[in-house]
C-alpha positions as CSV (number, residue, x, y, z in Angstrom):
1,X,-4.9,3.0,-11.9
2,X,-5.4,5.7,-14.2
3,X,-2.5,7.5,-15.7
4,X,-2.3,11.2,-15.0
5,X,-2.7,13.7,-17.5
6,X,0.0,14.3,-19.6
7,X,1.2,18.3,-21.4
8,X,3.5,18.2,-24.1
9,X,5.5,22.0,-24.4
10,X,7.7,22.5,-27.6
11,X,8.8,25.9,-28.6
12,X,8.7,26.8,-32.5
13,X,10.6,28.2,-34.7
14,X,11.2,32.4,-34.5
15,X,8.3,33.8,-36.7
16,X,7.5,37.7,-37.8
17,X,9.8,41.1,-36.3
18,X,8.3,41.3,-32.8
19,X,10.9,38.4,-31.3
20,X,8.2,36.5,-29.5
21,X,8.8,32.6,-29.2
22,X,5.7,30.8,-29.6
23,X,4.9,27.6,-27.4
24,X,3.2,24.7,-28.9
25,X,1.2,22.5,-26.8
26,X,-0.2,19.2,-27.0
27,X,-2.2,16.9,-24.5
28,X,-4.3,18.2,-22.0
29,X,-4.9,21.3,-20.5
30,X,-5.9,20.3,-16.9
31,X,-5.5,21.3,-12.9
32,X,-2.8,18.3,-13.0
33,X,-1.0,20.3,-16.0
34,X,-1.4,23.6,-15.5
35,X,1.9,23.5,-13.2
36,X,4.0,22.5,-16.2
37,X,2.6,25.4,-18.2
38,X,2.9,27.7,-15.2
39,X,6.7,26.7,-15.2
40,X,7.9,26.4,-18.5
41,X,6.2,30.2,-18.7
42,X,8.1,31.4,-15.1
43,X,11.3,29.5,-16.9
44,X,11.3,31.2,-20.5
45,X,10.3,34.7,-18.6
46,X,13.4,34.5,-16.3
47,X,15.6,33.7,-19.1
48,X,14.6,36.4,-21.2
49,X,11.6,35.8,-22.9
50,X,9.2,38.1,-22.0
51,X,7.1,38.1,-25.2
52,X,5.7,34.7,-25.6
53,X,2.7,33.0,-28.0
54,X,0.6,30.0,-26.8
55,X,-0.4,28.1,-30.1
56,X,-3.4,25.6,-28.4
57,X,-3.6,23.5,-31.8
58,X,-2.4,20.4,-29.9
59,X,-4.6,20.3,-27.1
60,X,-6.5,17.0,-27.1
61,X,-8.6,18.2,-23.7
62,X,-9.2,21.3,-22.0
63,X,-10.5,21.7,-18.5
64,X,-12.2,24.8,-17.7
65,X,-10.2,26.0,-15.1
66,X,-7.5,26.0,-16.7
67,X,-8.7,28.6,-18.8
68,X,-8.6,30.8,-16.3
69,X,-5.1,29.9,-15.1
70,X,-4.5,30.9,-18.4
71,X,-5.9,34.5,-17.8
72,X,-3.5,34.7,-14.4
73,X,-0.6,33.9,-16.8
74,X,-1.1,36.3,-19.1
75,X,-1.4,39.2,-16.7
76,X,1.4,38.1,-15.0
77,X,3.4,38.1,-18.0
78,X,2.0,41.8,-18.3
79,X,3.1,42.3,-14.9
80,X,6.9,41.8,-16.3
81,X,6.3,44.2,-19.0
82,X,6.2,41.4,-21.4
83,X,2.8,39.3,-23.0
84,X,1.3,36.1,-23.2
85,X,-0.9,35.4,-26.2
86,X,-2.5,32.4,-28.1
87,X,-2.1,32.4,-31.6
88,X,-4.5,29.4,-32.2
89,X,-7.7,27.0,-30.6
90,X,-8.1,23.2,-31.0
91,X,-11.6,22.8,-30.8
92,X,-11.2,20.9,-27.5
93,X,-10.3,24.6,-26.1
94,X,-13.3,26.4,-28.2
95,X,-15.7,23.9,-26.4
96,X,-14.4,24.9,-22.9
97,X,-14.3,28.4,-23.8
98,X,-18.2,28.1,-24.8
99,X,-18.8,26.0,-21.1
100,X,-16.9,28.9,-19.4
101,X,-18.8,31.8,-21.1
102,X,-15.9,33.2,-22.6
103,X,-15.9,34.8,-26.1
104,X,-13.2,33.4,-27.8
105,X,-13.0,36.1,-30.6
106,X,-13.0,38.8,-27.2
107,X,-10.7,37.2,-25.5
108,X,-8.1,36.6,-28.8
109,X,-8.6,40.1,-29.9
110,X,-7.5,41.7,-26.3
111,X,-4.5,39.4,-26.4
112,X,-3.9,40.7,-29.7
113,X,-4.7,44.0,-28.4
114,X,-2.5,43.8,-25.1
115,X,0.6,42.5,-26.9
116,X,1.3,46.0,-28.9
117,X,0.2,45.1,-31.5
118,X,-2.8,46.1,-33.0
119,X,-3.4,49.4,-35.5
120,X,-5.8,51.7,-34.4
């Protein structure tokens, strides 16, 4: 029997002035998964930290969908007055962001955007 897919979380040291903890993630990204990241984000939201950072460096597979749970995330994390952003790709999540349609570079730049951010 196969073994399910497995999602490694691990936050990261404090980085820059803006107080946002940055998640690093490892493993897959898949439908099985998704509930640990969709906890581990309710979890650190509840407790305080409303200004997180996805670093996707780690991820060894990425299921499309996923992506999009992503997206959900991120809006509700918006929805808090807080953000959700990814800092950096594996190329496992480039290559499902190409099958999806999504613009990486689009979609990067409106986190960037969205989190306060960016200089007009």
């Amino acid at each position: 029997m196969a073994q399910p897919p497995d999602l490694g979380i691990a936050p990261l040291p404090w980085t820059g002035d803006d107080k946002a903890l940055t998640l690093h993630l490892s493993g897959e990204l898949s439908v099985w998964t998704m509930q640990t990241l969709r906890d581990e984000v309710i979890y650190r939201c509840r407790n305080g930290n409303r200004r997180l950072r996805l670093d996707l460096t780690g991820v060894s597979a990425c299921e499309v969908p996923t992506l999009y749970s992503i997206i959900g995330l991120m809006h509700g994390m918006r929805a808090a007055r807080g953000y959700l952003c990814l800092t950096a790709l594996s190329d496992s999540v480039m290559q499902a962001m190409a099958r999806s349609g999504l613009d990486p570079m689009v979609l990067l730049w409106d986190l960037f955007k969205d989190s306060g951010q960016a200089r007009a």
